[in-house]
Backbone bond lengths (Angstrom), bond angles and torsions (degrees), N, CA, C in turn:
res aa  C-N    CA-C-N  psi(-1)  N-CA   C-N-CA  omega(-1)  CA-C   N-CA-C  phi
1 X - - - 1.444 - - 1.518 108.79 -
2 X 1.392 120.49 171.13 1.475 132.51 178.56 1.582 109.27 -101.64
3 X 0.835 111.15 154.99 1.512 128.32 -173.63 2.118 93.18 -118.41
4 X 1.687 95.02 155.76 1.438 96.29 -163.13 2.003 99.13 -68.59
5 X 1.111 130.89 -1.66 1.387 134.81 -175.09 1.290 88.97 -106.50
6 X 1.261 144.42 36.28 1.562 153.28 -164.90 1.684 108.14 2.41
7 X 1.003 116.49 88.73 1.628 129.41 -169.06 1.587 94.19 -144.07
8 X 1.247 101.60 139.43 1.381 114.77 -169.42 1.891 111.22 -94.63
9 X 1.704 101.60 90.33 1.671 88.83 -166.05 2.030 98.42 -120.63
10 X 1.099 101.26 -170.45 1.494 102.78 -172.50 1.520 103.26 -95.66
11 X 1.762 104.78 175.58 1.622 111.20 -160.59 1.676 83.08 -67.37
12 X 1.441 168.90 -63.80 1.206 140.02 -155.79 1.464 107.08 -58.61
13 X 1.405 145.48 -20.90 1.022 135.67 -155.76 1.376 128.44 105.17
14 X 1.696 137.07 -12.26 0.746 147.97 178.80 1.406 98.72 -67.72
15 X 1.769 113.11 144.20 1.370 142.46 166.33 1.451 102.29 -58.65
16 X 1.508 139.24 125.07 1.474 153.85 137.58 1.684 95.68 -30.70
17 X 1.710 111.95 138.00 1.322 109.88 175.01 1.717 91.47 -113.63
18 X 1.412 119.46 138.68 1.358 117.77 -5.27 1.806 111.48 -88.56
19 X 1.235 106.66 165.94 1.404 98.32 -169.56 1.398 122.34 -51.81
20 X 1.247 105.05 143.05 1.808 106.97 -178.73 1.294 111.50 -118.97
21 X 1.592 126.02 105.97 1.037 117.98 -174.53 1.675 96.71 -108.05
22 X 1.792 105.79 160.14 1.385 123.25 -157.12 1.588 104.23 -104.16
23 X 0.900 142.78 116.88 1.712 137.78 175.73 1.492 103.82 -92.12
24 X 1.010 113.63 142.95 1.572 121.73 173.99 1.425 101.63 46.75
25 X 1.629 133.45 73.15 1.533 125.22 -176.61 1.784 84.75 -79.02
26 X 0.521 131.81 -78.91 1.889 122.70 -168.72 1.666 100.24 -3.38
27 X 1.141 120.10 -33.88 1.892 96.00 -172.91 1.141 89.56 -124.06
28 X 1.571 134.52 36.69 1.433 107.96 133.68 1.851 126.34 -95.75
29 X 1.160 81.77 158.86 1.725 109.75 178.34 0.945 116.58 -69.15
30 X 1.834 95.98 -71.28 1.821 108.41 -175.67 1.418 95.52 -177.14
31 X 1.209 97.12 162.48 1.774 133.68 -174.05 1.405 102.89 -96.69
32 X 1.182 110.03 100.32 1.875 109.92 165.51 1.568 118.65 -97.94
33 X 1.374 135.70 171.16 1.236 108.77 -137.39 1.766 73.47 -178.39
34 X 1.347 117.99 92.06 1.588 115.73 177.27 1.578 112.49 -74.31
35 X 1.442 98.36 -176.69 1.627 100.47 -179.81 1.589 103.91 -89.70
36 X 1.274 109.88 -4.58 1.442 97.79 179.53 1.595 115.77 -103.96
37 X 1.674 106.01 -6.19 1.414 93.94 157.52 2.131 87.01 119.67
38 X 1.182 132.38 1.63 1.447 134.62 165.16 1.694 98.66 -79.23
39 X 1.029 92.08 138.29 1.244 113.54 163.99 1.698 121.72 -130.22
40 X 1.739 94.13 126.69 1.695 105.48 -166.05 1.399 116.39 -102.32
41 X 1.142 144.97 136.62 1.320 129.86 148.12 1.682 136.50 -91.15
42 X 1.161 104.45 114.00 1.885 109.13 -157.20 1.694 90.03 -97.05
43 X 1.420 111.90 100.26 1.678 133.26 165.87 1.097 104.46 -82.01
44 X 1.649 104.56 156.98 1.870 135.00 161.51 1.441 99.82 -102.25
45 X 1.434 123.10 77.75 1.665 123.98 155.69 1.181 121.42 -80.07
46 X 1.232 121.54 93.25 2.147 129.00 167.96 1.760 83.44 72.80
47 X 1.174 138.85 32.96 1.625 116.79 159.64 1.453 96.62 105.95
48 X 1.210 128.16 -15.82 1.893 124.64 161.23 0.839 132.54 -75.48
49 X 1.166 151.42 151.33 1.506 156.38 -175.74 1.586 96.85 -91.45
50 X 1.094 127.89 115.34 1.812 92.39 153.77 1.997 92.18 -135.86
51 X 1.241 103.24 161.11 1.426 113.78 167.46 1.323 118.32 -111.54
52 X 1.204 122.49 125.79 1.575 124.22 175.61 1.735 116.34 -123.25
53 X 1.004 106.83 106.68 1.302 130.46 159.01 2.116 118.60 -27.62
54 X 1.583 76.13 97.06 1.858 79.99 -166.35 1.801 116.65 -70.34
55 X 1.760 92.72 -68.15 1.322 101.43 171.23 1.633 110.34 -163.62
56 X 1.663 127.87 -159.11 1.533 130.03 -164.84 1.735 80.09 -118.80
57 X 1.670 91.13 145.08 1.396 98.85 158.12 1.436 94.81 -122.97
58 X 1.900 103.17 146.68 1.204 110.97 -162.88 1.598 104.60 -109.12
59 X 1.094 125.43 172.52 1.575 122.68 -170.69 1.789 103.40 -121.07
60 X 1.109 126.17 166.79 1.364 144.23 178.19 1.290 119.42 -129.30
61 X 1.476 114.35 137.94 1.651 106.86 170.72 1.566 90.19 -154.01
62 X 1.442 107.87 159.35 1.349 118.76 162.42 1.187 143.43 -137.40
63 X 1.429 131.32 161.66 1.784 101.94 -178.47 1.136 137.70 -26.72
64 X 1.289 99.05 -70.16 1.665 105.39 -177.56 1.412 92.49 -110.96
65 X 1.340 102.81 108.01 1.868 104.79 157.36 1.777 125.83 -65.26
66 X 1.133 89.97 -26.80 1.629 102.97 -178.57 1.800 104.29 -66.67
67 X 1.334 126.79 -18.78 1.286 117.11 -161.48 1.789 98.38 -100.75
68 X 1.765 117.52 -2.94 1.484 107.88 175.81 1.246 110.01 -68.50
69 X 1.229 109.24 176.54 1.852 114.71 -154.77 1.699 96.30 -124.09
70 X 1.474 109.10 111.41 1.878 122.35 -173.17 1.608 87.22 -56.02
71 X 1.327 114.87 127.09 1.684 105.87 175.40 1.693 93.77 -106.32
72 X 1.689 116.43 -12.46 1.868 114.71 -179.66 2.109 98.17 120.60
73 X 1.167 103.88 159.45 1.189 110.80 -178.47 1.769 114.58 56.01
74 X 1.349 109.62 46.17 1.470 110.98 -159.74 1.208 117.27 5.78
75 X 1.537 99.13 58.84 1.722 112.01 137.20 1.602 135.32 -106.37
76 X 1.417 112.61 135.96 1.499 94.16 175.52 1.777 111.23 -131.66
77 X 1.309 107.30 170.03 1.601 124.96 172.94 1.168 128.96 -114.84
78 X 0.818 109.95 144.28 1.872 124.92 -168.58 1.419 106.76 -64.94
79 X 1.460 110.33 125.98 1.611 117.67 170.03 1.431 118.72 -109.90
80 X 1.177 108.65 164.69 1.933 111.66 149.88 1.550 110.97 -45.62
81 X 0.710 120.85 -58.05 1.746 119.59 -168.12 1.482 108.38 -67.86
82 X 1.440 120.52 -27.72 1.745 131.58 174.39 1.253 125.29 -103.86
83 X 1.325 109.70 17.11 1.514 125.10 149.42 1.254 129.83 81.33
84 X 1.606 157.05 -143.33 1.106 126.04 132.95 1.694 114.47 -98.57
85 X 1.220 105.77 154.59 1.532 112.63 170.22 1.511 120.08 -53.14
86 X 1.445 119.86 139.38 1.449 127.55 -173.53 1.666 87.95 -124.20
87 X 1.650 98.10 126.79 1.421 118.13 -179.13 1.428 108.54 -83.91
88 X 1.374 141.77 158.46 1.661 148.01 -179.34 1.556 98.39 177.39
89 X 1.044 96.17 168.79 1.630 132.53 165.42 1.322 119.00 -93.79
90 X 1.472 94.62 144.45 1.824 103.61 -165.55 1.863 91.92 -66.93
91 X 1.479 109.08 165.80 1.148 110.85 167.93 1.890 112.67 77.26
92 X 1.027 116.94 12.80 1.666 117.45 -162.16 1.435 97.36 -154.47
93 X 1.537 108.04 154.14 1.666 118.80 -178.97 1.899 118.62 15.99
94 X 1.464 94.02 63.25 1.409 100.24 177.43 1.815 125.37 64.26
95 X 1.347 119.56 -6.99 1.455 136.33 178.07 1.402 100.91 -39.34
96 X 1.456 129.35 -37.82 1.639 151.39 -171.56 1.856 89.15 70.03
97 X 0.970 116.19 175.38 1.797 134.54 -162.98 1.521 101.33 -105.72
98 X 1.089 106.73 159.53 1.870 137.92 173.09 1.577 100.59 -82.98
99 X 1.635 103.42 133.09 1.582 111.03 179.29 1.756 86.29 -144.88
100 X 1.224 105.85 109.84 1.394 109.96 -170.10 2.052 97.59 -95.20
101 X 0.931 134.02 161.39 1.306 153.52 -165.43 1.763 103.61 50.72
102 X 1.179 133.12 39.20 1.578 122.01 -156.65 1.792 90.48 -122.84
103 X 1.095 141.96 179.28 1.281 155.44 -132.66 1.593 104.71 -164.75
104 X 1.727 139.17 101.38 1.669 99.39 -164.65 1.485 84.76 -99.16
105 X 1.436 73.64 164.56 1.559 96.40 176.94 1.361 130.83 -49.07
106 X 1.371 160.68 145.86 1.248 153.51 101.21 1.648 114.96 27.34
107 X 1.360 118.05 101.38 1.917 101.98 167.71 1.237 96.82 -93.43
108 X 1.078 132.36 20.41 2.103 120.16 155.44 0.999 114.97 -84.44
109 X 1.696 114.43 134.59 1.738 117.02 162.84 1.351 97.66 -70.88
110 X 0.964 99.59 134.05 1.673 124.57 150.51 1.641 131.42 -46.13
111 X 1.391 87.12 -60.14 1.365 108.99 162.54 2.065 124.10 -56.29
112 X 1.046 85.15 -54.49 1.887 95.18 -171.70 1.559 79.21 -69.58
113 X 0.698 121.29 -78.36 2.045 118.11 -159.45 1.376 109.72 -31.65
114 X 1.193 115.54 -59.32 1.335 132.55 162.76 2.000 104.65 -32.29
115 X 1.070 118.64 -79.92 0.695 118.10 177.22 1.603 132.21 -59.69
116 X 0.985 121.43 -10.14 1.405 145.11 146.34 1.254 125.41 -54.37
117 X 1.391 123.44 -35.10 1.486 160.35 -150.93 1.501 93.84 -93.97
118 X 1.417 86.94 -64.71 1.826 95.59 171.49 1.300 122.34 -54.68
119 X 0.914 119.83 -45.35 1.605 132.94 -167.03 1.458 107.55 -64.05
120 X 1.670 126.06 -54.11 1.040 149.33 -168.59 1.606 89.44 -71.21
121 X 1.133 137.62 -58.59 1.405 130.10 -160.52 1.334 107.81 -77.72
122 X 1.679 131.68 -29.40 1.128 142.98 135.72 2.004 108.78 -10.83
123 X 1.056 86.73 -94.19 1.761 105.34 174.29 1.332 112.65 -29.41
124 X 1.441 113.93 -58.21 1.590 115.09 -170.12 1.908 93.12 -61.29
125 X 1.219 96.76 -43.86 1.966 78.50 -169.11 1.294 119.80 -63.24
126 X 1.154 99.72 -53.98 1.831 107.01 177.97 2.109 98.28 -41.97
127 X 1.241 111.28 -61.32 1.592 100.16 178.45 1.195 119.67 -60.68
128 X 1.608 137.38 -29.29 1.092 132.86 163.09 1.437 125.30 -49.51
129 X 1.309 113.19 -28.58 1.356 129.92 -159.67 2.052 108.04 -119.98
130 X 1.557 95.59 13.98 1.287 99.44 164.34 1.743 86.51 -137.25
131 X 0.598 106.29 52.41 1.733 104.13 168.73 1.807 105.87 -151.03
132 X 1.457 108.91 -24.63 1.201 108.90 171.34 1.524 106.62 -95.24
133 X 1.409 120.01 -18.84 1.941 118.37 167.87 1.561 110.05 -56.55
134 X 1.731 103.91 -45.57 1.145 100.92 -171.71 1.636 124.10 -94.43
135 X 1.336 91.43 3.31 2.257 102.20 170.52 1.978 87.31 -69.30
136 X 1.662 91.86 -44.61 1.713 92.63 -170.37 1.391 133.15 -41.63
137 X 1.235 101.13 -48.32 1.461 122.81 -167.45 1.294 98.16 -86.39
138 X 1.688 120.44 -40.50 2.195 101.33 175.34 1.661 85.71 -77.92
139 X 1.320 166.22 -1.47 1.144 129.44 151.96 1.502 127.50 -52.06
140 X 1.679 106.49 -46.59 1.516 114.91 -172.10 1.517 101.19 -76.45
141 X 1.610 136.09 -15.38 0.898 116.28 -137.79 2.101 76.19 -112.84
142 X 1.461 108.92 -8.81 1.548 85.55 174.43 1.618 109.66 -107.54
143 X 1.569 90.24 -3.84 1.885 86.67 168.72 1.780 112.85 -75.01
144 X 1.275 103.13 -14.87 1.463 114.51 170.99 1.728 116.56 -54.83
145 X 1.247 88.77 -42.71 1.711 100.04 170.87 1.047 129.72 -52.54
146 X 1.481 110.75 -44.99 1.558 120.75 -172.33 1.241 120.38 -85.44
């Protein structure tokens, strides 16, 4: 989407790297966005279609992905432990490709969580129900006293 300074950023609002700014947004159509990482703009000039070829968006990966730092809004930042970033093109040396209007998937099983879910609620009862045996037993055991 466009931002009101016509810059091409994502549904939170963040700027596309590298920045993409929009000239004349009034005669665009739409923003296409290949799997290899071109990005087109398909205009309404005087009643023509034409598409013009803006620029490449490039992709990032790093050693250890596990060591970037969750900053929120599945975004993250580069650490010591996650190395420096190695620049490529979508579609080439494992980068994986651009799928522009797509949704990604979920990496949670469904299943295991679920079942996890169970397990945990499992647990809480059994402790609930040894914490109320044993309120039980110091009840009888101080009515024993009296």
């Amino acid at each position: 989407q466009v931002d009101n300074e016509g810059y091409v950023v994502t549904p939170n609002g963040y700027k596309l790297s590298p920045n993409i700014q929009i000239s004349s947004p009034e005669t665009l159509i739409s923003i296409n966005i290949s799997p290899n990482g071109k990005v087109y703009l398909v205009r309404n000039e005087g009643g023509q279609q034409t598409v013009e070829e803006l620029t490449d968006i490039k992709l990032y990966k790093f050693i250890n992905p596990a060591g970037l730092k969750a900053i929120g809004e599945n975004l993250f930042v580069q650490t010591e432990a996650s190395g420096d970033p190695v620049e490529g093109d979508p579609n080439t040396d494992g980068f994986g490709k651009l799928a522009q209007g797509f949704l990604e998937a979920s990496n949670v099983n469904i299943v295991e969580e679920m079942v996890n879910l169970i397990v945990a609620q499992r647990a809480y009862e059994i402790n609930s129900k040894g914490i109320i045996t044993a309120d039980e037993m110091l009840r009888t055991v101080g009515s024993l006293k009296t």
